[in-house]
N, C-alpha and C positions, 0 to 999 in steps of 0.2 A: 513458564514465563521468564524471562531474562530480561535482568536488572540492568539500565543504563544511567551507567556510574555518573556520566556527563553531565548528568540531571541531578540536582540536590534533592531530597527530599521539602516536600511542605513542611512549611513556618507553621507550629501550633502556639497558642500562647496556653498558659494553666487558666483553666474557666474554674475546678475548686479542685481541694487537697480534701480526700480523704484521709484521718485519721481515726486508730480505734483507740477509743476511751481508755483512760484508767478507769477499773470498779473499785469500790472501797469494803472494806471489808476489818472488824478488830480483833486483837487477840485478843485474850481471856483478860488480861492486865489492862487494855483497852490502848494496845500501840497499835494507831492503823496503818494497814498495810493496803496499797495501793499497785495493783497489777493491771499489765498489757498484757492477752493473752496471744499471740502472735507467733508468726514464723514455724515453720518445716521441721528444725532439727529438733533434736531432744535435749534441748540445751535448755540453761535456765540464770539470768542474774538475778540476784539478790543482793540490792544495795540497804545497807541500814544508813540511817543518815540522825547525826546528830549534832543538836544546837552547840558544837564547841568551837565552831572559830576563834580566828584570831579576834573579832570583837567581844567573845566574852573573857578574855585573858586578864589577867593582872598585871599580866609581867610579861616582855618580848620572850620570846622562843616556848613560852609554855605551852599554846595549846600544837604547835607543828610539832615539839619536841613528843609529844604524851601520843600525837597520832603514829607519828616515826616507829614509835618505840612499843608500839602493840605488838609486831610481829619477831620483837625481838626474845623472847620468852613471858612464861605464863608461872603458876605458881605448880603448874604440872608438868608442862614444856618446855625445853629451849629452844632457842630458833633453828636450828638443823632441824627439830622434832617436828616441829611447826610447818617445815617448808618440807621435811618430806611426806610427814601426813597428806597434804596438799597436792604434792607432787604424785605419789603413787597412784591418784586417781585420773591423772590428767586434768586438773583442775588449776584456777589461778585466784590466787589473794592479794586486794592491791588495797591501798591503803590512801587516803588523800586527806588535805585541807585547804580550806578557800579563808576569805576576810570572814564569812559568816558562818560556815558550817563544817561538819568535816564527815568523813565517811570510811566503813569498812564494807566493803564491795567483794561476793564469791560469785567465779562463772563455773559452773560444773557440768557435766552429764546428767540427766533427770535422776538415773539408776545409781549415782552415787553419791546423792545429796544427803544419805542418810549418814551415809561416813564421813562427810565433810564437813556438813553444819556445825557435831562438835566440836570439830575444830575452829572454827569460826564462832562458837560459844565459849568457847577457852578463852581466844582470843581476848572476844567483846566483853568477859564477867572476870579473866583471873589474872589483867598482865600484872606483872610484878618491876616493870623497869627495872631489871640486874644495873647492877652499878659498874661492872667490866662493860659489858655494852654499852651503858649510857655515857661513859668516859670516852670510848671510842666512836663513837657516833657524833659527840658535842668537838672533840678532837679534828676529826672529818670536816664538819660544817666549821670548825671556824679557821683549817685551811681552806678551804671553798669560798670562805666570806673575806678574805685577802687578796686571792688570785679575784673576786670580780671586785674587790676596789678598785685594780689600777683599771677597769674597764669604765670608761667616762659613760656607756649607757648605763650600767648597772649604777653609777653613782646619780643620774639624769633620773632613773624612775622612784630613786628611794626618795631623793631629795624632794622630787613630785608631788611623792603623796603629801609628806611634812608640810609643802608649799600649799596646798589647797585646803586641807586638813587640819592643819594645826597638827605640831610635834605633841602633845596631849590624846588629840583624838585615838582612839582605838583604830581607826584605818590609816592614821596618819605616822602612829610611832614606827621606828625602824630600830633593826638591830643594830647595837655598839657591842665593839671586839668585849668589852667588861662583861656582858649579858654574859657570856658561852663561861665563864667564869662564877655567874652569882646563881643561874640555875641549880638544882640538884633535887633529888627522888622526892624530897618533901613536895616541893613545888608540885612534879609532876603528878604526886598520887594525892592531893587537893583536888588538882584542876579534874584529873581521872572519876574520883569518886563524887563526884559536882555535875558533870555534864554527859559521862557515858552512862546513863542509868534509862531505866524505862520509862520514865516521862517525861524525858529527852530527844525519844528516840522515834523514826518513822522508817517504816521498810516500805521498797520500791522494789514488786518483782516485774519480770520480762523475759519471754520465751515462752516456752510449752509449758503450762501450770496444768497440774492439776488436784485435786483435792487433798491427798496426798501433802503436798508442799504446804499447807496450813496447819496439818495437823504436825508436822513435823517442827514446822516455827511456834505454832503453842506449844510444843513439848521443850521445846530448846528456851523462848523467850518470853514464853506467855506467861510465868511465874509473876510472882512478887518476892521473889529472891534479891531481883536488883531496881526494885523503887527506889525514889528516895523523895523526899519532903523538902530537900534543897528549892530555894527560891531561883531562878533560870532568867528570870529577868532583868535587865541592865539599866538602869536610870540614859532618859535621852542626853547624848553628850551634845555639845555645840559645836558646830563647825567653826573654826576659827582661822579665814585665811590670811595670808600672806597680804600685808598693806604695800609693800612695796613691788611695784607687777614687772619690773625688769630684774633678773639674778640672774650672777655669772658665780658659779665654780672656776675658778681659774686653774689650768694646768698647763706648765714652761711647757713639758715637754712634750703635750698632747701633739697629734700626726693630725688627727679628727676630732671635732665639736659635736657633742650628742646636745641635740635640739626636745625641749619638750615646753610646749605650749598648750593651755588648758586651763578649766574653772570648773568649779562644783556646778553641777548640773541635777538632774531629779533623776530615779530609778524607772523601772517599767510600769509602775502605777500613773504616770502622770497621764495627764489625756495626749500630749504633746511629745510623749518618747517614740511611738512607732512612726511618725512622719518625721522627725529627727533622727530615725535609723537612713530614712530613704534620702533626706538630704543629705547625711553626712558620707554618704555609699555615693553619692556623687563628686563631694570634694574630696574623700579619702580615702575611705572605706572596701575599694577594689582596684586591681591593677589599673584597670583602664581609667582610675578616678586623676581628676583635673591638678588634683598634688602630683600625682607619680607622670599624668602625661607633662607637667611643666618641668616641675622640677626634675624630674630623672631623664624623662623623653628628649625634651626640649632641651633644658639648660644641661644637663648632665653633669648635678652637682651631686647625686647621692644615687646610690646601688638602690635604695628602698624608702619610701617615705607615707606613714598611715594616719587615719584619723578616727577615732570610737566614740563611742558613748558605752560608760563601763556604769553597770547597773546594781547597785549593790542593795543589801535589806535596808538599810537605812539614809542611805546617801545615793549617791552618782555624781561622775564628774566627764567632761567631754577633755578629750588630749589629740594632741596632734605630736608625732613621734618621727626621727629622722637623726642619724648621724651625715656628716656633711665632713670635705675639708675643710682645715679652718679659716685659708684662705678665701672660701667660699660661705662662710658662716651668716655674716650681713649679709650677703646676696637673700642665700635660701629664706632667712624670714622673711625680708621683704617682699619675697615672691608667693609665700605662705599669706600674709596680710593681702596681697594683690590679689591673690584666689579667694580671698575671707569675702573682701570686698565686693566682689562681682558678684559674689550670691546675694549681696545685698541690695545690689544695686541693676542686674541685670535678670532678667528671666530665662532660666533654663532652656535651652531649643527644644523642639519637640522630639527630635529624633534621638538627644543626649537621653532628656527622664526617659524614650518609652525602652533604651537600650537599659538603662539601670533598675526600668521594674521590671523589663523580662529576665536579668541580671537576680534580682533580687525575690521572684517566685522561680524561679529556680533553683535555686542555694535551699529555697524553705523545701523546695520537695526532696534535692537528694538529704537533708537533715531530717525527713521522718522517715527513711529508708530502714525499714525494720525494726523487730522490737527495741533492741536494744535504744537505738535512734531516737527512738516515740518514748520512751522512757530519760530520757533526759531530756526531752523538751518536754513532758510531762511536770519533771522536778523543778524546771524556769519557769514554769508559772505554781506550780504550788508552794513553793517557798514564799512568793508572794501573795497567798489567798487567792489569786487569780482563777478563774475559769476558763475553759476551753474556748470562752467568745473573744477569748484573750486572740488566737491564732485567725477566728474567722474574721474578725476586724483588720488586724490585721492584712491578710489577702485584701477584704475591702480598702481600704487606707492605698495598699500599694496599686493598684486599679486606678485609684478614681481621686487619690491628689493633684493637685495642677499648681503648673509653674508659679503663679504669684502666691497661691498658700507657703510653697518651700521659700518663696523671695520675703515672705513678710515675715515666715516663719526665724532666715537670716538675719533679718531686720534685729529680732526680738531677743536672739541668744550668740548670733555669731558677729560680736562685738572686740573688736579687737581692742578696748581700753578695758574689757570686762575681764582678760586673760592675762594668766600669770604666764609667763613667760623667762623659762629657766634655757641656758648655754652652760655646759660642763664642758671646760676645753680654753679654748680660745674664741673673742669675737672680735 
């Protein structure tokens, strides 16, 4: 039979997303571990995930600094030793931290997880932050944290968060050049023996598991070698924003004005975040969205312009983000409030939303593409207690909203006296 290219293929829409479950399952210490048993190859991650973001910190730079600095020696290792251990297997060790959590993540071959876990129990039970290292690491980030001040976005999102937040809040505080100065190994092995412990901690595995890979994490984590009886919990702090909802950073010599517009908003618990994903995926949220077709398309006052809802454990806030000329600065908002407006005041065509939910269950299917995939969308809703009817609703929700739910929905949150409103640059 011969294909005639002339001819498009048929329009399907997604009727449901299959996803497979995490199972739960604890080790001997009772850290549960939660797997996707999925996909072909003999591969396997294993992310450990623990409570030490930047909200449980004391002090700027500690908990990124204490994640940084796991893979730079152990009380048995140095880091060449660490990264060849690692390396000789074809293996990868990555390292991360978020506002809430932070993580030690190993991707291996099934058959060589027995040699690498210990390394990855080195890691997670013995860093020692060397003081050569951490001088040259701290060195590092605070020329890094020079070169992106003269940058008016990077000045646009710190100042953001402080705007909405409160320079207090734990999501709000930012780093000063003094911080890279007042840190040192105390700090870091506080914060270390406080938050990387076994009642901290949850593993996330994904790939080909099999029985095997349990007995091999009870051997390595399931002790009570590294409990601890430290309290994990944070008193709720208060949001405290910005009274005054127009701020400008002033810069002579700025070329370009970084725009950011935005308020505290609610995380993925609320009942009103996932039809707030779908509105705001119309004014911002994708290329084709009514920001980027006016303002870049249309006016062509900026190369890229977005809008989100950023969901965090304790907060949320919605932002609207854009560098612009500066000549063009009061244009761009204005036309940013012009689009605010219309959602409030006019109802979406039919052909715009059913183009943003086929837009938008598509984006969900290729994001559970494989294990790895389904295991972090697994982690975005388990951090927040959430359940799997989290994703089925969901799909429901982007189906079967209608234009004056998202117009009342604008009514009720996209309020442009509601929004702080920061220009770093010129206006």
């Amino acid at each position: 039979m011969v294909i005639d290219r002339k001819i498009s293929p048929a329009f399907k829409t997604v009727e449901k997303i299959e996803m497979i479950r995490a199972s739960e399952k604890s080790l001997k210490n009772k850290i549960p571990v939660y797997s996707i048993h999925a996909g072909t190859q003999e591969l396997i991650k294993i992310e450990f995930l623990f409570s030490a973001g930047m909200y449980q910190q004391k002090m700027p730079l500690q908990a990124a600094t204490v994640n940084a600095m796991m893979e730079e020696g152990t009380s048995k290792m140095n880091a060449a030793q660490i990264a060849d251990a690692v390396d000789y297997y074809g293996a990868f060790l990555e390292v991360g931290v978020s506002q809430d959590s932070a993580s030690v993540v190993l991707y291996t071959l099934n058959k060589h997880l027995k040699a690498t876990l210990p390394v990855v129990e080195d890691v997670i039970k013995n860093a020692s932050f060397p003081q050569h290292e951490l001088e040259t690491h701290l060195t590092n980030k605070k020329q890094k944290f020079h070169v992106n001040n003269q940058k008016v976005a990077n000045v646009a999102r710190k100042r953001f968060s402080e705007l909405i937040f409160g320079e207090k809040h734990p999501y709000g505080i930012n780093v000063k050049e003094s911080d890279f100065d007042a840190i040192n190994r105390s700090h870091l092995n506080d914060f270390y023996k406080t938050f990387y412990r076994a009642n901290s901690c949850k593993i996330i595995l994904a790939g080909k598991i099999n029985e095997d890979v349990y007995t091999l994490l009870d051997e390595h984590f399931g002790g009570n070698d590294w409990l601890a009886q430290n309290n994990l919990s944070r008193a709720g702090i208060a949001v405290v924003s910005a009274t005054d909802r127009e701020q400008l950073i002033y810069k002579e010599d700025a070329l370009q004005s970084a725009i950011r517009i935005g308020k505290i908003m609610f995380n993925k618990t609320h009942p009103d975040f996932q039809k707030m994903q779908i509105l705001n995926t119309v004014f911002g949220g994708y290329f084709g969205s009514r920001l980027m077709s006016n303002i870049r398309e249309d006016k062509g006052y900026t190369y890229g312009i977005g809008s989100g809802i950023a969901s965090l454990q304790h907060s949320g806030y919605f932002f609207i983000s854009t560098e612009v000329g500066v000549d063009v600065c009061k244009n761009a908002i204005n036309e940013i409030y012009f689009e605010m407006d219309r959602l409030r005041t006019e109802l979406i065509a039919a052909d715009e939303l059913q183009l943003v939910k086929n837009y938008l269950l598509g984006t969900f299917l290729r994001s559970v593409d494989g294990p790895f995939a389904m295991a972090d969308r697994f982690k975005g809703i388990m951090e927040y207690g959430l359940s799997y009817d989290y994703f089925d609703n969901y799909i429901a929700t982007i189906k079967n909203v209608s234009a004056s739910e998202l117009r009342d929905l604008a009514t009720t949150y996209l309020d442009k006296n509601s929004m702080i409103e920061l220009v770093v640059g010129k206006k």
